[in-house]
N, C-alpha and C positions, 0 to 999 in steps of 0.2 A: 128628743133631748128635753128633760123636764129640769128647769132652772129657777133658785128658791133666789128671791132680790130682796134687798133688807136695806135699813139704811136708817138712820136720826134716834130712833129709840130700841132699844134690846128687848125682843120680843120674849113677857115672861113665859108664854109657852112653850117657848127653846129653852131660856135659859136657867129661869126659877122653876120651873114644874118636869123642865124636858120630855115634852112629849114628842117620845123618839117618831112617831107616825109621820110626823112635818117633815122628817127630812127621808123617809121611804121614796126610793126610787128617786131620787135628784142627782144631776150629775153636776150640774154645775151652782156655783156658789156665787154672787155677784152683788158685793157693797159698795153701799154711794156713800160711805161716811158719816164720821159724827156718830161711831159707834163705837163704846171703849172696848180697847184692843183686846182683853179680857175675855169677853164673848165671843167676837170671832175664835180667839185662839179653843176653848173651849168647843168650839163647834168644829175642830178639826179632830175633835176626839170622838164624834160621833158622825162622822160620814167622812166616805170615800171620797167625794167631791171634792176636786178640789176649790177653794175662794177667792175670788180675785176681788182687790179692792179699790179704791181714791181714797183720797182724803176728802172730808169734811174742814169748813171751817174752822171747826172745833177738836181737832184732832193733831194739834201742837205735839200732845207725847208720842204720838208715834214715830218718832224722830228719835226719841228715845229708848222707848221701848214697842217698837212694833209686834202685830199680831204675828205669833209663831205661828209656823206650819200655813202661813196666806203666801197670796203673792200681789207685793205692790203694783198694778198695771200704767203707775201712773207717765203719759208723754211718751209711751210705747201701744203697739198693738203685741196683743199674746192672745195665742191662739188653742183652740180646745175642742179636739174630736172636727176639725175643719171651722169652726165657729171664730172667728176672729173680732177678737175686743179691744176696740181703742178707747185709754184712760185719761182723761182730762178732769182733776177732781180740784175740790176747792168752790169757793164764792166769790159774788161781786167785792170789791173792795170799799169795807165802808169804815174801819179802819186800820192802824200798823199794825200788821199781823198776819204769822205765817198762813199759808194757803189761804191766802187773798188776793186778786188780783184786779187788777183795772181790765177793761174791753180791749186795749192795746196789747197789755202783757198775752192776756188770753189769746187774743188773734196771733202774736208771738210765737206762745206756745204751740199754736197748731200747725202755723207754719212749716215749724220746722220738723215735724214730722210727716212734711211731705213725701218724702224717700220710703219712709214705711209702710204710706199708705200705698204708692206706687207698687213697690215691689211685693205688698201683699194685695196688689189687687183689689184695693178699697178694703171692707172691714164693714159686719155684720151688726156690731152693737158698738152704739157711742157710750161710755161710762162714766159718769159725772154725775159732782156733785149738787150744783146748783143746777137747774133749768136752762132752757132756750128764751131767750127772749120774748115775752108776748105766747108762749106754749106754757100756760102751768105757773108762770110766775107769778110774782106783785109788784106792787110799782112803788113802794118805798125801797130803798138804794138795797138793804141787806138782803134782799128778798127780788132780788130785779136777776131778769136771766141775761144770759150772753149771746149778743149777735152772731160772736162766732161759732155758737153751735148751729144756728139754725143754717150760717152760709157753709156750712161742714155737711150737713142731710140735703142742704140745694144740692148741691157740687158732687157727693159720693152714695146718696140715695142709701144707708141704709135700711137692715129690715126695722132695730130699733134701737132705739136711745131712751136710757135709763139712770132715772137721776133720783135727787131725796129733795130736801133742803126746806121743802114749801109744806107743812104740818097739813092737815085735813083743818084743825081748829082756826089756823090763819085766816081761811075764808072758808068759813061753813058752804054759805051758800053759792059758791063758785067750785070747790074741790071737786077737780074729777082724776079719777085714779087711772083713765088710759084716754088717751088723745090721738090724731089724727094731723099729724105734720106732712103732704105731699105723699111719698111714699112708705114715710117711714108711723111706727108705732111708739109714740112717745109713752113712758109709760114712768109714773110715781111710786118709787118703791118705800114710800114711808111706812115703816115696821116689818111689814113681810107680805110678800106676792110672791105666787108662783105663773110662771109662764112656760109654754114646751112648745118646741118646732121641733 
């Protein structure tokens, strides 16, 4: 299964130039947000695949006008060809404002989709917005990851977890684009990666 991950800036190879070769042979679509809904919708005009998304920080209008032709995974697992993706999108809360959250809310959030993860048996790719705490993050508050992802990959060992939020240019000399959390493959999908199991 080869999987195209996008997320914080619209890649103009997709989207200004379309070079249709980028999306040959992808089945599945997976955004970590902070991407106008615009682009994804556009990229369901050019591949099968379907897109699964979160929100970004920065992704208030989607409330309004969501990406057509996607599917919001957010506080659910949805699952594709056996692959099951749980969506927890959004950033630390640094201030009043949609898809922001505190460490509380977050752990909230995950909470309560305990029943889902039960019944499906855990759940293959974590999908978020910001980072895991201390995996990939930074340590000013807007740019800080969540405890509750990392006690999410303790506890249910994913294969991977994929997230945006942390730029390459934020920390040149620290950006790494795939990590090693326990079991699981943390991996930065800032503008475009592709990954296949």
């Amino acid at each position: 299964m080869k999987i195209l991950l996008l997320s914080d800036i619209a890649d103009k190879a997709l989207w200004d130039y379309l070079d249709r070769s980028l999306l040959e042979d992808i089945d599945l679509v997976l955004s970590c947000g902070d991407l106008p809904a615009e682009y994804l919708s556009f990229l369901t005009c050019f591949t099968h695949a379907p897109i699964l998304y979160v929100h970004g920080n920065h992704d208030s209008g989607y409330e309004k006008k969501p990406p057509e032709g996607c599917v919001c995974v957010e506080d659910t697992i949805y699952t594709v060809n056996g692959l099951r993706v749980l969506g927890l999108g959004g950033s630390m809360r640094y201030r009043s404002a949609p898809n922001m959250y505190s460490e509380g809310q977050m752990a909230a959030r995950a909470r309560r989709l305990w029943w889902k993860i039960y019944s499906n048996k855990g759940f293959d790719i974590l999908l978020t917005h910001a980072p895991a705490r201390g995996v990939g993050d930074q340590d000013d508050l807007p740019h800080r990851g969540f405890e509750t992802f990392k006690r999410l990959m303790d506890r249910y060992h994913p294969r991977y977890m994929v997230h945006g939020h942390v730029h390459p240019q934020y920390a040149a000399l620290d950006f790494k684009r795939v990590r090693q959390y326990g079991e699981t493959q943390v991996i930065n999908a800032y503008k475009r990666y592709v990954i296949e199991i």
